[in-house]
Backbone as CSV, one residue per row, in Angstrom:
resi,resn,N_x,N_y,N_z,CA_x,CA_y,CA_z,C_x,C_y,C_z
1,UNK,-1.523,-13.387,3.925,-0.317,-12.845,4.527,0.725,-13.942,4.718
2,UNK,0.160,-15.056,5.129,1.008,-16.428,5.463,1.914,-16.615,4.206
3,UNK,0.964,-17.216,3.191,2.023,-17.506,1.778,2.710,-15.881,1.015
4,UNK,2.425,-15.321,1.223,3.719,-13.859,0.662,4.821,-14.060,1.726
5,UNK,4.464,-14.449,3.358,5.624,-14.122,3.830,6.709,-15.346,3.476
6,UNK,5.603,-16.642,3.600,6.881,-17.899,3.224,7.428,-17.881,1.781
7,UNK,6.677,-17.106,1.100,6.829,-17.750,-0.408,7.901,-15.989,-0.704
8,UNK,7.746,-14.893,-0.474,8.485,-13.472,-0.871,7.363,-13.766,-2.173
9,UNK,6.202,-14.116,-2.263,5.727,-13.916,-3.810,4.002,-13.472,-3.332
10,UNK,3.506,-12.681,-4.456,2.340,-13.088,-4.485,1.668,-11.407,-5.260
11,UNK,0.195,-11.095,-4.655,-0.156,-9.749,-5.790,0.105,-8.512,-4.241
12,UNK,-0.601,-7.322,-5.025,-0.940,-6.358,-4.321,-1.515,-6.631,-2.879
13,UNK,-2.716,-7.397,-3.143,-3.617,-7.629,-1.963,-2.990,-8.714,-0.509
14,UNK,-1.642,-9.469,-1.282,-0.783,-10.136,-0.496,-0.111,-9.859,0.411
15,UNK,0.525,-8.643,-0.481,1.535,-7.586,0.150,0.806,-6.932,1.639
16,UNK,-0.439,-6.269,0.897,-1.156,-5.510,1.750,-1.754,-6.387,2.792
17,UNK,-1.382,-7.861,3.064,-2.567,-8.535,4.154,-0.744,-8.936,4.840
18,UNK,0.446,-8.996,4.076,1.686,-9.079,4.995,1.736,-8.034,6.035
19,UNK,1.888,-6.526,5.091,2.491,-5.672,6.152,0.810,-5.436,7.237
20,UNK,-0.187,-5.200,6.842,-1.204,-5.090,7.961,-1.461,-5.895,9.094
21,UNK,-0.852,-7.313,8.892,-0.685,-7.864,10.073,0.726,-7.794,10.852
22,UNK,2.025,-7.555,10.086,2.796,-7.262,10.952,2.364,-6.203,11.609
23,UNK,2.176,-5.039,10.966,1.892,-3.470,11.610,1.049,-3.925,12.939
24,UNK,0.121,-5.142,12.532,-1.385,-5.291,13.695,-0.118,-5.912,15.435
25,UNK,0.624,-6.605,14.659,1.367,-7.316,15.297,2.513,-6.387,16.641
26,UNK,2.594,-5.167,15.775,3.548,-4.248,16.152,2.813,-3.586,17.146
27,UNK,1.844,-3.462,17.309,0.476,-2.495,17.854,-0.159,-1.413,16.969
28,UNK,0.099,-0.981,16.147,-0.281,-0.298,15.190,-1.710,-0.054,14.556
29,UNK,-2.420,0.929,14.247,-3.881,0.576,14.272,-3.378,0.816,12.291
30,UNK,-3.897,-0.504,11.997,-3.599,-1.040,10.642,-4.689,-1.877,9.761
31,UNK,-4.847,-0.914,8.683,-6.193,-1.746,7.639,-5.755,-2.210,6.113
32,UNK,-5.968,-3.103,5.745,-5.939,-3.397,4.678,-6.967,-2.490,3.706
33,UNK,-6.908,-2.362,2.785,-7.595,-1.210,1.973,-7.424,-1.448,0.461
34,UNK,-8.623,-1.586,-0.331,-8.713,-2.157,-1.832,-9.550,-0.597,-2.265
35,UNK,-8.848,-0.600,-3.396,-9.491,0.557,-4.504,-8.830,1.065,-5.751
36,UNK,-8.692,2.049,-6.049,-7.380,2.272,-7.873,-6.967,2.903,-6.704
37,UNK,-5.821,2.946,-7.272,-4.487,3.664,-7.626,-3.775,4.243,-8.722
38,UNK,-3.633,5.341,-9.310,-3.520,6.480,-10.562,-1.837,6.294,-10.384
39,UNK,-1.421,5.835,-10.811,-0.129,6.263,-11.115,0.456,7.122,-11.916
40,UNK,-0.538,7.510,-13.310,-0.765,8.216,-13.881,-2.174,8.606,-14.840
41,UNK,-2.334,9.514,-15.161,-4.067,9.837,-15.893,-4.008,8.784,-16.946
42,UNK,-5.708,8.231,-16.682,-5.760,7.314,-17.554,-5.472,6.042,-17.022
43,UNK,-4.556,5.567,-15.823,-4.264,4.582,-15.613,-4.553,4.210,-14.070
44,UNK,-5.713,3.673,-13.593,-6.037,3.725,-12.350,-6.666,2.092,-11.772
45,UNK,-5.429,1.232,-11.948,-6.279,-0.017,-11.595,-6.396,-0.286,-10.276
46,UNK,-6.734,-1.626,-10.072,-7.456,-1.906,-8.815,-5.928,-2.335,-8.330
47,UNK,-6.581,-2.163,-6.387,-5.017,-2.442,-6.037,-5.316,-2.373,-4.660
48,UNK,-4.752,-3.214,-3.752,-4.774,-3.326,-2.329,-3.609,-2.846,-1.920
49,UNK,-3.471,-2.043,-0.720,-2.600,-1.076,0.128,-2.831,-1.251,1.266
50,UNK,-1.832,-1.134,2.556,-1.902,-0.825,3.887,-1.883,0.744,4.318
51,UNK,-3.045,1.062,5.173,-3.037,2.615,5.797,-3.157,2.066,7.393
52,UNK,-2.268,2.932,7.825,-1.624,3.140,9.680,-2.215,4.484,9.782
53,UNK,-3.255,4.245,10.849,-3.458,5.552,11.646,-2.525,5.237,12.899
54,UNK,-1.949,6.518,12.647,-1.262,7.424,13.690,-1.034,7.966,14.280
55,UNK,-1.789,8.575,15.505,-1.715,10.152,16.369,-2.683,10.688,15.164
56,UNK,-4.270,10.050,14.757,-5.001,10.675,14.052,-4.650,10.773,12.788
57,UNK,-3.429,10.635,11.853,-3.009,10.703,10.744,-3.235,9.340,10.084
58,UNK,-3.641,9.359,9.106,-3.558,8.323,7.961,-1.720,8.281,7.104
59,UNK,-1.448,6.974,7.408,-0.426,7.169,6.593,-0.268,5.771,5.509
60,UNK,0.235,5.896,4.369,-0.291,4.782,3.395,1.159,3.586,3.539
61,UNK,0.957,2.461,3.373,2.224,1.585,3.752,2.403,0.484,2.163
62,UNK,2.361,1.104,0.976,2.610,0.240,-0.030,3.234,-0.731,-0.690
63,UNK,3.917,-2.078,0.117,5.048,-2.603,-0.254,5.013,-2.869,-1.506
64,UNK,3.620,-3.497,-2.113,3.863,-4.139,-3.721,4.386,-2.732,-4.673
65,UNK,4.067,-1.199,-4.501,4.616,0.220,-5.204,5.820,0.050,-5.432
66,UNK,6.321,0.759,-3.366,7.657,0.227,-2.974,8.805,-0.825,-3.754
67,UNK,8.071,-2.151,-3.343,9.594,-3.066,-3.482,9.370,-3.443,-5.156
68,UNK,8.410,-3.698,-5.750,8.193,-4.093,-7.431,7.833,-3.607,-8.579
69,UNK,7.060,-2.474,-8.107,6.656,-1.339,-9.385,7.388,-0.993,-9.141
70,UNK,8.273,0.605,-8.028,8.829,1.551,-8.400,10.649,0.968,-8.392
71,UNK,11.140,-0.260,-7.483,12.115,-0.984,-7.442,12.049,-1.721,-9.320
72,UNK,11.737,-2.241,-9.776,11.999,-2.491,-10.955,11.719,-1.186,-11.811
73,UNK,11.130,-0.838,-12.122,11.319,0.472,-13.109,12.055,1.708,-12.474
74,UNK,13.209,1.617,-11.487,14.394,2.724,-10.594,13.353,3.822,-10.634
75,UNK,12.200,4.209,-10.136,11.448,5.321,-9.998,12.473,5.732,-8.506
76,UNK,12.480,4.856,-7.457,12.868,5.510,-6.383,11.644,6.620,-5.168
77,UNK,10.152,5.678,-5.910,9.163,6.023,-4.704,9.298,5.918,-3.301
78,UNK,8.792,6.384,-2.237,9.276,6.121,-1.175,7.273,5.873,-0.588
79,UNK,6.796,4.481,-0.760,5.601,4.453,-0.164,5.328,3.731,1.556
80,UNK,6.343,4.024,2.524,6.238,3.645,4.058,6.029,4.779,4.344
81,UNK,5.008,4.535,5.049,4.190,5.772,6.074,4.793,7.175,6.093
82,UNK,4.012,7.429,4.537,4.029,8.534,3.683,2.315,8.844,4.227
83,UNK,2.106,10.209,4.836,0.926,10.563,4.406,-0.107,10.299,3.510
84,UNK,-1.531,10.000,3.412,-2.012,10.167,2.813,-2.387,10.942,1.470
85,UNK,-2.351,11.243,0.579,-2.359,12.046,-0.327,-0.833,12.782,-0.821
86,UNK,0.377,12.459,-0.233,1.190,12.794,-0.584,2.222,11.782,-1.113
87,UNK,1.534,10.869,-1.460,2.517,9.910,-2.577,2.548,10.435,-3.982
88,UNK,3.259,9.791,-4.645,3.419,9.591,-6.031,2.200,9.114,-7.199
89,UNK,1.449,8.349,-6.104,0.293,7.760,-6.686,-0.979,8.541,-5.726
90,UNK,-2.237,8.210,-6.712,-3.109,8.771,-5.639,-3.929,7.369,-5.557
91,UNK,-4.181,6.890,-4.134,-5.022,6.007,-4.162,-6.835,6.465,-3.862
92,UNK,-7.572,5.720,-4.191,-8.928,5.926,-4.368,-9.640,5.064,-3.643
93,UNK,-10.169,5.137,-2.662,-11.043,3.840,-2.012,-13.223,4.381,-3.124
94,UNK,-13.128,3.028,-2.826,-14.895,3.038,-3.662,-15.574,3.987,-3.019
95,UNK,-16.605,4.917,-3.783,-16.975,5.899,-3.241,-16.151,7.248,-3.359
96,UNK,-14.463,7.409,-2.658,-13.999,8.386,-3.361,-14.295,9.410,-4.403
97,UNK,-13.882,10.533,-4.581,-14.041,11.213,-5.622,-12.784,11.441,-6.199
């Protein structure tokens, strides 16, 4: 989390250990979370994400989607505490079906 925040660089799993400790920071009950992500059939690689429970809700917090996949290719995703299952992508934790 340290070097993404000094550096603005780094992977998925970077992103996801930035915003889970701000969120932790905020009070927020906040996990880092590794598994695919489908962006589309056929294409489901590995990928670390932040999920915020909320008043019992899971909600997914994706900055690397957000600011570098869907920001460079103008998709115009919106992945901040978007529900679970109602993104653009579906994420998969191990075990999943």
């Amino acid at each position: 989390a340290k070097a993404a925040l000094e550096t603005c660089r780094g992977n998925c799993y970077s992103y996801a250990a930035a915003v889970t400790m701000i969120g932790r920071h905020l009070g927020f009950e906040a996990y880092n979370q590794s598994g695919n992500c489908v962006t589309h059939p056929g294409n489901n690689p590995m990928h670390g994400w932040t999920e915020v429970i909320l008043d019992g809700v899971t909600y997914i917090c994706d900055a690397e989607m957000e600011g570098v996949f869907s920001a460079h290719r103008k998709l115009g995703w919106d992945f901040f505490m978007k529900e679970k299952d109602t993104t653009p992508t579906r994420y998969i934790l191990p075990g999943d079906t």
